[in-house]
LUMGUVO-757941 format. One record per residue (C-alpha): residue number from 1; residue in one letter; x, y, z. Coordinates in steps of 0.001 Angstrom, whole numbers, plus 524288, in hexadecimal, padded with zeros to 5 digits. Example, Ala and Ser with C-alpha at 12.3 -4.5 7.8 and 13.67 -1.06 7.14 Angstrom:
[1; 'A'; [8300C; 7EE6C; 81E78]]
[2; 'S'; [83566; 7FBDC; 81BE4]]
end
This chain:
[1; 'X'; [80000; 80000; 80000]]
[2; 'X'; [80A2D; 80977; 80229]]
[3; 'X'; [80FD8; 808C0; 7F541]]
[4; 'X'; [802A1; 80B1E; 7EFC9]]
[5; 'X'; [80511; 818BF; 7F7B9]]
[6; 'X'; [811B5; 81BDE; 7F2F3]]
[7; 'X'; [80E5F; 8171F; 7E47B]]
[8; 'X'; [80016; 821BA; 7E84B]]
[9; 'X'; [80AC6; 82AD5; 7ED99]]
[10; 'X'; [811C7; 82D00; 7E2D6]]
[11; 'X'; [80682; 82A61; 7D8DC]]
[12; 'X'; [8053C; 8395C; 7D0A6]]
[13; 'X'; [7FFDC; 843FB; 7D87B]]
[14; 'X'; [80116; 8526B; 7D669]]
[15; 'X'; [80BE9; 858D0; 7DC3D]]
[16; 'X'; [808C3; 860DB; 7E89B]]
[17; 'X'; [80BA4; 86F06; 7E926]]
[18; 'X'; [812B5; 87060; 7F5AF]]
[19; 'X'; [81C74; 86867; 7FCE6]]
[20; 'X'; [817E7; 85F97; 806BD]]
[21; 'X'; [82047; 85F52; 81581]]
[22; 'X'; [82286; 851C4; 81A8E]]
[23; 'X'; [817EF; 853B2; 82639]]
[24; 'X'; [80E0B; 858C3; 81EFC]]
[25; 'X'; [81149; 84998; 8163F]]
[26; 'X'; [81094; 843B7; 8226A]]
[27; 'X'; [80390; 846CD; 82715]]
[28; 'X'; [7FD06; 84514; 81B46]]
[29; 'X'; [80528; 83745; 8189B]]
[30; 'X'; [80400; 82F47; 82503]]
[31; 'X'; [7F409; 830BE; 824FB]]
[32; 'X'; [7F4D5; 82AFA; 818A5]]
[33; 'X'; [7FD33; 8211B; 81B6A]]
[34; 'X'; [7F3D6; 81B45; 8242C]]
[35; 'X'; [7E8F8; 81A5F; 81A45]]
[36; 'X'; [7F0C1; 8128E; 811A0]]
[37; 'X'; [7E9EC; 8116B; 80376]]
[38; 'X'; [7DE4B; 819A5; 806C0]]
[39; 'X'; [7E8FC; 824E9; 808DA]]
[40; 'X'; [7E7CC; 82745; 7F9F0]]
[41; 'X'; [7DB00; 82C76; 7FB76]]
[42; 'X'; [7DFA6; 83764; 804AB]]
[43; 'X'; [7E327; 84568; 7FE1A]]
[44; 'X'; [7EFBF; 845A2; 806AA]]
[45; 'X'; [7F3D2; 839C1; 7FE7A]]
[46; 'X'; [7F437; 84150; 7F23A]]
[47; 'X'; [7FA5C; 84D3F; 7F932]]
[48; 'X'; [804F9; 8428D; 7FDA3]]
[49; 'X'; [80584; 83AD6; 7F206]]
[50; 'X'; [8085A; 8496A; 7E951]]
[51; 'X'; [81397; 84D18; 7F4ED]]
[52; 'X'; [81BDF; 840EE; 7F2BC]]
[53; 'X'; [81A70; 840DD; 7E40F]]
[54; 'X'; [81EB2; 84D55; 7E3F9]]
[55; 'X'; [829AD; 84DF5; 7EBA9]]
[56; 'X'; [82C86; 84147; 7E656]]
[57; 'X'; [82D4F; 846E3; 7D86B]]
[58; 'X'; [83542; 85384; 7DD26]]
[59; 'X'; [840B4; 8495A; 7E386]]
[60; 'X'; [84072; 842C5; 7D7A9]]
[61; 'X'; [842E4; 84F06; 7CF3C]]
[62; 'X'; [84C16; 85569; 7D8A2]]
[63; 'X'; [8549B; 84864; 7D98D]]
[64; 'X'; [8546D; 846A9; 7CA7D]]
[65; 'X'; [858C4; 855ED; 7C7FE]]
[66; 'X'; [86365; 85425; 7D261]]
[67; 'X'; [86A35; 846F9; 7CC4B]]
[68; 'X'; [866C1; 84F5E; 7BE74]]
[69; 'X'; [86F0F; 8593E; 7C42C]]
[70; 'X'; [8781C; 85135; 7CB01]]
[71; 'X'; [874AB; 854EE; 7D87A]]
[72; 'X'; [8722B; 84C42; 7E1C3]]
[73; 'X'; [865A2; 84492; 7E449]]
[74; 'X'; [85F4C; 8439A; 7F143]]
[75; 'X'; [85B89; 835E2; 7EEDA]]
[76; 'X'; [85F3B; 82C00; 7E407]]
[77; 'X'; [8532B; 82120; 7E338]]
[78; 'X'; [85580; 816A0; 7D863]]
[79; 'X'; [84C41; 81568; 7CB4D]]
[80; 'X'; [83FDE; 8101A; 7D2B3]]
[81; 'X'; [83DFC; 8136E; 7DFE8]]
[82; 'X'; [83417; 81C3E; 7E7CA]]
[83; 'X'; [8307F; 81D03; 7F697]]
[84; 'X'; [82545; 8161D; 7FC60]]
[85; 'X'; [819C5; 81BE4; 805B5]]
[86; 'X'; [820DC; 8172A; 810A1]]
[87; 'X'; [82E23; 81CB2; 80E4A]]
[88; 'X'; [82A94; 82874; 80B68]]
[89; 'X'; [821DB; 829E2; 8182C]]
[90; 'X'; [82C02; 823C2; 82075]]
[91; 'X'; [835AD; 82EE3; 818DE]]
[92; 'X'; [82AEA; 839A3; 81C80]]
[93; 'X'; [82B3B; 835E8; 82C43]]
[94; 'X'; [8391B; 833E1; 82D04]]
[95; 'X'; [83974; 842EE; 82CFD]]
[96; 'X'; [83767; 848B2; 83A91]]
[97; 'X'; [82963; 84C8F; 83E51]]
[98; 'X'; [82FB4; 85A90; 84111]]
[99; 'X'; [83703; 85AC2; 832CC]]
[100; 'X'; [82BA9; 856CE; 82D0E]]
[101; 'X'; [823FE; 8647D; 82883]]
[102; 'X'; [83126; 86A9E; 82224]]
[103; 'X'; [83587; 85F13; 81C2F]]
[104; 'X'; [82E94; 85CEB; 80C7B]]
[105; 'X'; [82A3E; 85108; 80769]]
[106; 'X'; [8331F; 85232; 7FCFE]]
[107; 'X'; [83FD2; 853FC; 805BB]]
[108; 'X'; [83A5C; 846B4; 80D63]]
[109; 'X'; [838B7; 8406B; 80184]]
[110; 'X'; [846B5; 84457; 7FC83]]
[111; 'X'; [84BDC; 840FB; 80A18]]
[112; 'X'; [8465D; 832F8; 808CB]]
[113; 'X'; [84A3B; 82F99; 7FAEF]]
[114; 'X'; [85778; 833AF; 7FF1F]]
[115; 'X'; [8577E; 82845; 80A2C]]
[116; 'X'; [850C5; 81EFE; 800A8]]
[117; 'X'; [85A25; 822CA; 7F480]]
[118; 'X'; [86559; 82847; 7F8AB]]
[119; 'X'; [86EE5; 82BC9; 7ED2B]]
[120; 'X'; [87B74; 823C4; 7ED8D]]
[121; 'X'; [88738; 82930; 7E6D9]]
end
């Protein structure tokens, strides 16, 4: 069931206007959580499910233009990969409850694909 979630979570969704904090993921996510499948029916779910792919798509482009430009990459995942539901909730509580409200999805996110895929040189 949970990889119905992530496969939901990433499914297309428009992009949301304004970046989303960590806490505010949080308290939308973990209710959810606990409904299991009939969380697709909640409005939060779409919020959610538009904040990963999102920020999912701007690590992706910001990775690709730094190896473009030789920079380097905050993470280095191989062909096929991805994170699952669990992961990336178990990524968004590792950050400390008071951290939480400054810290952007997006910098989580980059913070956890660099644990998952760290670049070897």
């Amino acid at each position: 069931m949970r990889k119905f979630v992530l496969v939901a979570l990433l499914a297309a969704v428009p992009a949301s206007a304004q970046a989303m904090d960590v806490a505010s993921f949080l308290a939308k996510a973990d209710p959810l959580m606990k409904k299991g499948m009939m969380a697709i029916f909640s409005s939060d779910y779409k919020v959610l499910t538009s904040e990963i792919q999102t920020e999912s798509a701007a690590l992706r482009s910001e990775r690709l233009a730094a190896k473009a430009a030789g920079r380097p990459q905050a993470y280095c995942p191989p062909e096929k990969s991805g994170l699952t539901v669990d992961e990336i909730m178990k990524g968004m509580h590792s950050i400390p409850a008071a951290q939480q409200p400054r810290v952007e999805v997006r910098d989580a996110l980059r913070a956890l694909l660099g644990r998952k895929f760290p670049c070897r040189s």
